[in-house]
C-alpha positions in Angstrom: 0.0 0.0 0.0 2.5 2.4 1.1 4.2 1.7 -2.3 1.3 3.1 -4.3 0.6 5.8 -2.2 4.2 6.9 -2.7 3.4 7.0 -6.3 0.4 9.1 -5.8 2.5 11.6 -4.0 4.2 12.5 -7.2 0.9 13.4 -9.5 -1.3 15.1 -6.7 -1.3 18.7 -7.3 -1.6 21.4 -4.0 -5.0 22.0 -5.2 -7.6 23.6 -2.9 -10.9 21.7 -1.4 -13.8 22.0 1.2 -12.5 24.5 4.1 -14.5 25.4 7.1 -12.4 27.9 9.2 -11.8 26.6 13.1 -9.9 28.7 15.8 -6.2 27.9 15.4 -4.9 25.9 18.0 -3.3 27.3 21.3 0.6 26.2 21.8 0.4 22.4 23.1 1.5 21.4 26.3 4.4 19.2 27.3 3.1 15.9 26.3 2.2 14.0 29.4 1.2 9.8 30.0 -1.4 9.1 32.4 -0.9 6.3 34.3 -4.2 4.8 35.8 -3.1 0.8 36.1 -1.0 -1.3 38.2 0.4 -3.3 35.0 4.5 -3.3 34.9 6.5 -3.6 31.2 9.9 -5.2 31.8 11.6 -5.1 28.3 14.2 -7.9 28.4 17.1 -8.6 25.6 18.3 -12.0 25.2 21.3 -13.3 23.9 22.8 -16.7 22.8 26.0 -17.6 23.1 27.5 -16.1 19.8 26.5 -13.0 21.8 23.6 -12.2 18.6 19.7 -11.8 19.7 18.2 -14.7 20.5 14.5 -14.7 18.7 11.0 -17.0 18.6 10.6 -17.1 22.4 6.9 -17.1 23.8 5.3 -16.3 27.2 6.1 -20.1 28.0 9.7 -19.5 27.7 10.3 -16.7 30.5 9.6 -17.0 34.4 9.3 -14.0 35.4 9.7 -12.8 39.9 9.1 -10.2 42.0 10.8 -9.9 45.1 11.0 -14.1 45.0 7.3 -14.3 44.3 6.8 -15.4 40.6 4.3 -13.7 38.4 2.0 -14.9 36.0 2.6 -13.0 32.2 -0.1 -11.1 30.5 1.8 -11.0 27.8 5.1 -11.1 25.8 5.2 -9.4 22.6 9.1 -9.5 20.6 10.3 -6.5 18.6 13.0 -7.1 16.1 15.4 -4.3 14.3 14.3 -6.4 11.0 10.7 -5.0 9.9 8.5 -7.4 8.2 7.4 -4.5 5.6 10.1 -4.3 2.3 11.7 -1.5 1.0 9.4 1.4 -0.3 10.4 2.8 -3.9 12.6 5.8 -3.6 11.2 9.1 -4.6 12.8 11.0 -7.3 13.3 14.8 -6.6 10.4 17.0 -6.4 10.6 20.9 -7.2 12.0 23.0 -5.1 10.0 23.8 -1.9 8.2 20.2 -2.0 8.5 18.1 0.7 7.0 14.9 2.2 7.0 12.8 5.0 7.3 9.6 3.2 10.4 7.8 3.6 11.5 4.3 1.3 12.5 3.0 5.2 9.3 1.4 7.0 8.6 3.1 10.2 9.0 1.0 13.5 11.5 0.2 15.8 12.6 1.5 19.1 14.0 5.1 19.3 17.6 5.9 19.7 19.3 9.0 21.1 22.8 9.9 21.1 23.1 12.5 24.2 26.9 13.9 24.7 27.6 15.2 27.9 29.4 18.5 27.6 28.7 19.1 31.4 30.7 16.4 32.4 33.2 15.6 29.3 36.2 17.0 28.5 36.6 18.9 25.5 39.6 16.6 24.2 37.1 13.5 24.7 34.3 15.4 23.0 36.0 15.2 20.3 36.7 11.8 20.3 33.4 11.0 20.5 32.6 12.9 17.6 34.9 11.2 15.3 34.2 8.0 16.4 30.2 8.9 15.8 31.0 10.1 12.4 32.5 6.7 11.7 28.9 4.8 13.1 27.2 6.8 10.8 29.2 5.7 7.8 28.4 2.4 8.2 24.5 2.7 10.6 21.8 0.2 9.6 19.0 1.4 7.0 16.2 2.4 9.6 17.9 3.5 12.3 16.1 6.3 13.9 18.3 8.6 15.8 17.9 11.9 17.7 21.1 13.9 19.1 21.4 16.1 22.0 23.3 17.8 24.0 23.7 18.2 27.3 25.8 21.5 29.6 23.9 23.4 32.4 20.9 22.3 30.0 19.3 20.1 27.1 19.5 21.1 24.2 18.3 19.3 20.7 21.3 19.0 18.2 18.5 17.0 16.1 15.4 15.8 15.9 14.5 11.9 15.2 15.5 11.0 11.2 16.9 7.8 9.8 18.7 9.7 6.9 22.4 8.7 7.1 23.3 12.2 5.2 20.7 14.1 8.1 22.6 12.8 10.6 25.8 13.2 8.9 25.2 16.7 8.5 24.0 17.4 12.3 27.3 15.3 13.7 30.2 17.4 11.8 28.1 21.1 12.4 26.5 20.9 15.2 27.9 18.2 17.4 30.4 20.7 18.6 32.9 20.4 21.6 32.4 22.9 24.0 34.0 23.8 27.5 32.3 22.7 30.7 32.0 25.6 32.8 32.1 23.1 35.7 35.1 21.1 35.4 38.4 21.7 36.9 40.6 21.2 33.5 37.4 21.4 30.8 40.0 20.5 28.0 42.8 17.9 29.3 40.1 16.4 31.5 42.7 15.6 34.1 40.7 14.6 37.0 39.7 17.1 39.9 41.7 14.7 42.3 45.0 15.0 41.0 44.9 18.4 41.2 47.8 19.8 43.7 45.6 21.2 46.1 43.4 17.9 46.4 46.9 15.7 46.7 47.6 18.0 49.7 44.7 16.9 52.3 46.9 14.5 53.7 48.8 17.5 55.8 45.7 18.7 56.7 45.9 22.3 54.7 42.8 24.3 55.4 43.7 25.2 51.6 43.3 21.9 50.6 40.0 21.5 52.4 39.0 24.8 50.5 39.2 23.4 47.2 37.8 19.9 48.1 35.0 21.5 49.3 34.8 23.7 46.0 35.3 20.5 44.0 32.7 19.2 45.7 30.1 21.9 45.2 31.5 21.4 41.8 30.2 18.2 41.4 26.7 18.6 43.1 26.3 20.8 40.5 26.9 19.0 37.5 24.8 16.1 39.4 21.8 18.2 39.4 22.3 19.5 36.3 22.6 16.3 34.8 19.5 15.0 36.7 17.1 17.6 35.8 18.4 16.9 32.1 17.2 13.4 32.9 13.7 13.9 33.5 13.7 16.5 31.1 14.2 13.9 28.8 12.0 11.2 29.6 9.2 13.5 30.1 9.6 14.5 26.5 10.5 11.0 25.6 7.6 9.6 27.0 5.3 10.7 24.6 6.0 8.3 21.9 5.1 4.8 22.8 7.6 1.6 22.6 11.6 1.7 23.6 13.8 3.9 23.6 17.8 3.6 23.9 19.4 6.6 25.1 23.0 6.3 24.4 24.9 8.3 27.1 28.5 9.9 26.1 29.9 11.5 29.1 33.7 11.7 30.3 32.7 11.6 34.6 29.4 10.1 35.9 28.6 12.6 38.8 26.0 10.8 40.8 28.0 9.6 43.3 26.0 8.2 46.5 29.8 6.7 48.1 31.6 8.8 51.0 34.9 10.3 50.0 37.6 9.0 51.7 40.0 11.6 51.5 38.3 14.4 53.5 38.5 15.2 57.5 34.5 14.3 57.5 34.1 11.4 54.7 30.7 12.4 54.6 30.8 16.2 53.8 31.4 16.0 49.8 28.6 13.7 50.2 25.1 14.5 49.1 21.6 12.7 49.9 21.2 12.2 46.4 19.1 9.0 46.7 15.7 10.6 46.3 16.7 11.9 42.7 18.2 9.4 41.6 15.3 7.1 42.3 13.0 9.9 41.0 15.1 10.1 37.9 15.2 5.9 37.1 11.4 5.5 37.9 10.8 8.1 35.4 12.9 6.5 32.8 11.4 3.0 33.6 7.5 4.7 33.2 8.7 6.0 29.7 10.4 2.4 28.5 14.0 4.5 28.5 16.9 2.0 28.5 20.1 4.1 29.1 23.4 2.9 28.2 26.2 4.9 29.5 29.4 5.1 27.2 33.1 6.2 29.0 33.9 9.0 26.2 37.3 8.9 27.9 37.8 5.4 26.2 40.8 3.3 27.8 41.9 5.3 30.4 45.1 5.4 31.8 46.7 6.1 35.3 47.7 10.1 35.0 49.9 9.4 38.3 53.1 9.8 36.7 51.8 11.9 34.0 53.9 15.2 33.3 51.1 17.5 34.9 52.4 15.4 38.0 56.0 15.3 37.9 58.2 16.8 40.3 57.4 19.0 43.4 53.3 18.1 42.4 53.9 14.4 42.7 53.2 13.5 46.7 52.4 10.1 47.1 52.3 8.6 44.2 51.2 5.0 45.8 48.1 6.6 47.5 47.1 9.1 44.0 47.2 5.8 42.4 45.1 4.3 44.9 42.6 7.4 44.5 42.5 7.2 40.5 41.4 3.2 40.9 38.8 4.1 43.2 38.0 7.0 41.2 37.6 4.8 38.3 35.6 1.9 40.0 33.5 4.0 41.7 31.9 5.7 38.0 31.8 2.2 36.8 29.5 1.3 39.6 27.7 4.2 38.7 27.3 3.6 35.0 26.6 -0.1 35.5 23.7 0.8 38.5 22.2 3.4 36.3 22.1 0.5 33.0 21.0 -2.2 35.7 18.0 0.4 36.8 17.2 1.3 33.2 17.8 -2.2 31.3 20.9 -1.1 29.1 24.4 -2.0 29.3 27.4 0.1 30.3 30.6 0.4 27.9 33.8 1.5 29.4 37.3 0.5 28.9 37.5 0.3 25.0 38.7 3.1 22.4 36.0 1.8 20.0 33.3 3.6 20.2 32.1 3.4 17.1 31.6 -0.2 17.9 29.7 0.6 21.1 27.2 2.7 19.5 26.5 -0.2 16.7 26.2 -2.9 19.9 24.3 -0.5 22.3 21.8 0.2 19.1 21.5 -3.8 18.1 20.7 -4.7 21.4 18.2 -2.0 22.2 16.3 -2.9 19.0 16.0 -6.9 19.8 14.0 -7.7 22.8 11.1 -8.9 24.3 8.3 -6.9 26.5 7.2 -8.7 29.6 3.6 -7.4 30.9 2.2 -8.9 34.3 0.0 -7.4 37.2 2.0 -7.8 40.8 0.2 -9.5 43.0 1.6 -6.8 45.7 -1.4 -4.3 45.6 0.4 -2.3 48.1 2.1 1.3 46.8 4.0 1.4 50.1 7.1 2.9 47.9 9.3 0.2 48.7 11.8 -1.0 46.5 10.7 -4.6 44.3 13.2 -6.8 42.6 12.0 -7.9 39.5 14.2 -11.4 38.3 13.7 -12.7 34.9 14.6 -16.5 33.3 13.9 -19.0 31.0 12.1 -21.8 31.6 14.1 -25.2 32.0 14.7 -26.5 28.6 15.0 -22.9 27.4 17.9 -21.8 29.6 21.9 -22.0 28.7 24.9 -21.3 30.7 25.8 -18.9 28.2 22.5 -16.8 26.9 22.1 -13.9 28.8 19.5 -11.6 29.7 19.4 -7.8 30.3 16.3 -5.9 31.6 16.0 -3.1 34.7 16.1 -5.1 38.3 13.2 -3.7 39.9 11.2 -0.6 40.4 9.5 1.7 43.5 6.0 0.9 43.9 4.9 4.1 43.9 1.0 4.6 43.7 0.0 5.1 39.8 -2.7 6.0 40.4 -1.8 9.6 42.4 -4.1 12.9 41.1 -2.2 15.0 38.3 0.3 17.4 40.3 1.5 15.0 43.2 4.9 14.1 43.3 5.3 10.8 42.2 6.8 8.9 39.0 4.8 5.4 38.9 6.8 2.5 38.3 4.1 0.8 36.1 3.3 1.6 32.2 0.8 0.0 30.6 0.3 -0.9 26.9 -3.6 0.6 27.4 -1.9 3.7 28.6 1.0 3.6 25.3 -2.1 2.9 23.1 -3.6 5.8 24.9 -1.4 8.4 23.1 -2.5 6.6 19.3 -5.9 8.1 19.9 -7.3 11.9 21.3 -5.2 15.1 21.4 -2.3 13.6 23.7 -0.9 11.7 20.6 -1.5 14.7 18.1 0.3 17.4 20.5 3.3 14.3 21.1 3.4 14.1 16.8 3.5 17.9 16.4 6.3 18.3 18.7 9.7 19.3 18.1 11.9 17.1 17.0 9.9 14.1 17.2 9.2 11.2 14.9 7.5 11.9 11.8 4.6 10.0 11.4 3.6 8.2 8.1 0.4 7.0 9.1 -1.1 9.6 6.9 1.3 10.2 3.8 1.4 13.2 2.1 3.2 16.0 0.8 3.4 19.9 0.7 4.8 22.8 -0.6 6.4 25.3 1.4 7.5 29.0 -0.4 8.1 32.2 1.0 5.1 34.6 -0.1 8.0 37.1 -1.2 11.2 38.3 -0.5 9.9 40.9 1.3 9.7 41.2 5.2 6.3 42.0 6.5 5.6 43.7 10.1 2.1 42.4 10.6 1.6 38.9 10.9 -0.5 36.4 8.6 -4.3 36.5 9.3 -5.1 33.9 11.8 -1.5 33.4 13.2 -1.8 32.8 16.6 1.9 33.7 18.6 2.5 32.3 22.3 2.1 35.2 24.7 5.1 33.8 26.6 7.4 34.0 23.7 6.4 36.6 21.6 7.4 36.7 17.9 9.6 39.8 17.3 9.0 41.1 13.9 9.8 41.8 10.7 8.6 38.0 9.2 8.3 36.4 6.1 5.1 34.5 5.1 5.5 31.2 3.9 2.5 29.6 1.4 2.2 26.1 2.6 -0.1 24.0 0.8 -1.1 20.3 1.6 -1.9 17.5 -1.4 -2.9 14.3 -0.1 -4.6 11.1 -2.1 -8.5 11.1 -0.5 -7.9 7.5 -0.2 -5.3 7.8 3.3 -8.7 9.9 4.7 -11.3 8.2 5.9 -15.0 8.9 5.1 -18.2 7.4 6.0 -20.8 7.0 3.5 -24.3 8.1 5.0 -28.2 7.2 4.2 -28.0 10.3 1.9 -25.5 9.3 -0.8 -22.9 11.8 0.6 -19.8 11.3 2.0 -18.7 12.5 5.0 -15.4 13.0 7.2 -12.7 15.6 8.5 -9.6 16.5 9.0 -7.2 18.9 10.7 -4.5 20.6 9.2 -1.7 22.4 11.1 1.6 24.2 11.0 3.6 25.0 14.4 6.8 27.3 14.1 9.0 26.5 17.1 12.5 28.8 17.5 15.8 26.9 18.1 15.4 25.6 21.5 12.3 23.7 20.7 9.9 26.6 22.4 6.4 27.2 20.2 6.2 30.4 18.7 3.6 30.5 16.4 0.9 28.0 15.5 -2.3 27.7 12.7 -4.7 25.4 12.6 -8.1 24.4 9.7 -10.2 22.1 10.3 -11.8 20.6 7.3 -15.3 19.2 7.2 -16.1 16.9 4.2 -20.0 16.4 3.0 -19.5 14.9 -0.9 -21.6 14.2 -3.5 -20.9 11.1 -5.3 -18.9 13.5 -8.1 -17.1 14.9 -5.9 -16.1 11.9 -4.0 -14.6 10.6 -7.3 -12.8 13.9 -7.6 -11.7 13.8 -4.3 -10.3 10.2 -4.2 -8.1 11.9 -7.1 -6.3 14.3 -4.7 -7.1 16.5 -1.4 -5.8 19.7 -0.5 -5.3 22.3 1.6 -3.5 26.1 2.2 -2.4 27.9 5.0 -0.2 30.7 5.8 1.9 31.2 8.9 4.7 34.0 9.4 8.2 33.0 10.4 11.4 35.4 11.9 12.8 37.0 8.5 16.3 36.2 9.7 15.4 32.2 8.7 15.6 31.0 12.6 13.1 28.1 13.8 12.1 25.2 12.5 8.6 24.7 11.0 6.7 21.5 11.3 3.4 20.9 9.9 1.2 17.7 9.7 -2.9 16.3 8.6 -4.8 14.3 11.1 -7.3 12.6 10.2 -10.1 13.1 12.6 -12.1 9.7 12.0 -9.1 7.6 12.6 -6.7 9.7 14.7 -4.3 8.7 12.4 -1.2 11.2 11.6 1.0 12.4 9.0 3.3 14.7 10.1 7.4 16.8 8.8 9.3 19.1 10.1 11.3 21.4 7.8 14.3 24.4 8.9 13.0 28.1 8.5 16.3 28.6 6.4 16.1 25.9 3.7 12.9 27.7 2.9 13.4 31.1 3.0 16.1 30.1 0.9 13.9 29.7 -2.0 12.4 31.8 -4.8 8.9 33.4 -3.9 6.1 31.1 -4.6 4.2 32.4 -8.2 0.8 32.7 -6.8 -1.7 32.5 -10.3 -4.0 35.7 -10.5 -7.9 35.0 -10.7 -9.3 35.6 -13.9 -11.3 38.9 -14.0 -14.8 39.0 -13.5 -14.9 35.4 -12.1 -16.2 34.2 -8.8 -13.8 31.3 -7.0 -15.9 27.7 -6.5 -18.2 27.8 -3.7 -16.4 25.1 -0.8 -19.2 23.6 0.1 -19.8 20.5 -2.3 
């Protein structure tokens, strides 16, 4: 099917149909999942001993516990990187200022995200990881649906979700930059904070020393709650599209450190309660379905004890710095390894091949199985439940192995919007939740997000003139938080869709009838909604002009955009009846790039077709 729709993309013409004007949509809130059961999803990855996916297991295969108690499986559905669907014909180009959101690549699969940690890497090692990424991206799997971010004293999107190699090639080399961290003691060597002179100096008690640990130690309290409230940032946005996701975690020091340090007069002063957020943080990822698998962008690290920076007067016992680097070392990989364990990822550390990490992080993120069972503990006492998974005897082998998050806080689900609480449990009623109502149409419409291509179609998208305007387009409708500082440019955008993806219901009457919403949402370059228009179509055919519209649908709209080409504009058709979605997302720049769209003049004298068939 999609294969002849594709081919209908390329003779539809932007023509104009039935429009019934509706109030243009107010900004959309952050997306949001209700959760309102006390079902828990345990997404497990298996693999043999060859270390490849291990496929074809059923319900009957897995024995699933919690806290020792087994529990009976609802049900076990396995996803696989390979999609059933073939290939889709490839498009050939289409004029200037036409776009659409089909792709030859069949949609599916989890969601991948490459976030590097400029907070807590540094800038030498940021640039590692870049090269190494650019190498991944030479040689990624058709399919693979990535989003980049990046992460300092906030989020920030680098790129939104896309499986084109050159997209994605394009975002790593000019916007995957290295940048200093404003909270690191040596943001470009990345020598550690402990090896600094002052630090190595505790040991004769210097009220200096203790000065600077204790700065160090603010330091890092920081960058911890930086990089937690990046965290939930995340998953709150990421838990708006349903299935897995595998966020891939590049960072050169893993700050949430819950261990006494040692090397202070009170081992307990560097040390912060950070418990509460970090449990806050991994019940939030586990709600979304966020595996995360921490990658050491340091690579194979080496003791810096005898380094140059060291030599001399600044090297003071070398056998206890030595000691302190170890620990240092083992400490983050506890860290990485408890935040994978909590999530249901794997940590990579201790290899120069990145590349390679990326490629086994993605393969295994995109081959598992999802567990759903009801606990038989009714209780949301916020206790902490170890969930054990596997296979049944017969099944099992020394060598297959299984990786899935441990356990989760029972924390009621089912608290009122606005209490603090992040619910262990989600639900496939509550994923399917967001394929039907406005939830799942705001989630589609955001920023960055997946394009979907349940409704295929294409557009084109032309700057009115090459003039800046200071008024803006009738209808426009700006967020009052972030108002849109003129002069703008108008851009024509104008839908053509085959009436065969819209769904219509033939009545007692002979007519057809149906609707559909069209839309066009300019956000700026932090991913914050500045301007939005909305139509909402209402179909009543005759049988003639059913025929005609089985032929090709339409629509126009104008919106106004910053002159100086900065945003992104994403537009999309939902299809009222069927919820279903068909969305793109396009930069300001490319199109105000273009020549002005030739708008025909009516003919003299003549009267436009009425819209109502």
């Amino acid at each position: 099917m999609r294969r002849v729709i594709a081919s209908l993309l390329l003779l539809l013409p932007s023509s104009l149909w039935a429009q019934q004007p509706a109030p243009p949509p107010a900004p959309p809130p952050a997306p949001s999942l209700r959760v309102g059961t006390d079902l828990v999803l345990v997404d497990v990855t298996v693999r043999g001993k060859d270390g490849k996916p291990l496929h074809g297991l059923t319900a009957q295969d897995f024995l699933l516990t919690e806290d020792k108690k087994q529990q009976p499986l609802q049900h076990v559905e396995e996803h696989t990187a390979a999609s059933g669907e073939p290939m889709g014909p490839k498009l050939p180009p289409m004029p200037a200022g036409t776009f659409t959101n089909y792709t030859p690549v069949p949609q599916g699969g989890a969601l991948n995200i490459l976030l590097l940690d400029s907070l807590n890497t540094p800038m030498q090692d940021q640039s590692f990881v870049r090269y190494e990424l650019q190498q991944y991206i030479k040689h990624a799997q058709p399919g693979t649906r990535i989003a980049i971010f990046g992460l300092s004293t906030g989020l920030f999107m680098l790129q939104g979700f896309s499986s084109d190699p050159d997209v994605l090639k394009d975002a790593i080399e000019h916007k995957l930059l290295p940048r200093p961290s404003e909270l690191l003691n040596h943001p470009v060597s990345g020598q550690s904070d402990s090896n600094s002179t002052l630090a190595q100096n505790l040991s004769i008690g210097s009220s200096l020393s203790l000065f600077e640990a204790r700065s160090q130690s603010f330091r890092t309290e920081m960058r911890l709650d930086y990089t937690i409230d990046a965290f939930n940032t995340l998953a709150h946005y990421l838990s708006a599209f349903p299935g897995r996701k595998n966020l891939l975690w590049f960072s050169g020091a893993f700050p949430i450190n819950i261990l006494p340090d040692p090397l202070l007069g009170n081992p307990f002063y560097a040390m912060e309660d950070n418990n509460p957020q970090f449990r806050e943080m991994t019940n939030l990822m586990a709600r979304s379905q966020v595996a995360v698998y921490p990658i050491d962008a340091r690579g194979l690290m080496a003791d810096p004890t005898f380094s140059a920076e060291n030599s001399g007067s600044n090297l003071r016992n070398p056998g206890a710095q030595t000691m302190r680097f170890l620990q240092n070392q083992a400490d983050e990989h506890s860290t990485m390894q408890q935040l994978a364990d909590d999530t249901g990822g794997q940590a990579f550390y201790n290899t120069n091949d990145l590349s390679k990490a990326v490629q086994s992080a993605i393969e295994d993120g995109s081959n598992y199985y999802t567990l759903v069972y009801a606990p038989a503990d009714h209780r949301w006492n916020g206790a902490y439940r170890n969930i054990r998974v596997t296979l049944a005897p017969g099944v099992a082998d020394s060598d297959i192995k299984l990786n899935y998050r441990h356990g989760y806080f029972a924390d009621d689900p089912n608290k009122k919007p606005g209490q603090h609480t992040d619910a262990a449990a989600t639900t496939p009623e509550q994923v399917n939740s967001l394929s039907s109502g406005a939830a799942y149409a705001r989630a589609a419409m955001a920023h960055g997000a997946p394009t979907p291509e349940e409704l295929l179609f294409k557009a084109s998208l032309l700057p009115a003139s090459s003039v800046p305007e200071t008024a803006l387009a009738p209808r426009n409708q700006i967020d009052p938080l972030h108002p849109l500082p003129g002069p703008y440019r108008r851009v024509l955008i104008d839908f053509a869709i085959p009436g065969s993806e819209l769904a219509t219901t033939l009545g007692a009457n002979g007519r057809h009838t149906g609707a559909a919403e069209f839309s066009a949402l300019l956000y700026d370059n932090e991913g914050r909604l500045l301007n939005a228009i909305g139509e909402t179509v209402n179909m009543n055919m005759t049988a003639d002009v059913f025929a005609l519209f089985q032929q090709g649908a339409g629509a126009h709209l104008e919106l106004s955009v910053p002159a100086r080409g900065n945003g992104f504009l994403r537009i999309g058709i939902r299809d009222l009846t069927t919820n279903r979605i068909g969305a793109l997302e396009v930069p300001v720049s490319s199109i105000l790039a273009l020549p002005p769209a030739v708008v025909p003049a009516q003919p003299t004298g003549k009267t436009p077709p009425s819209s109502h068939p």
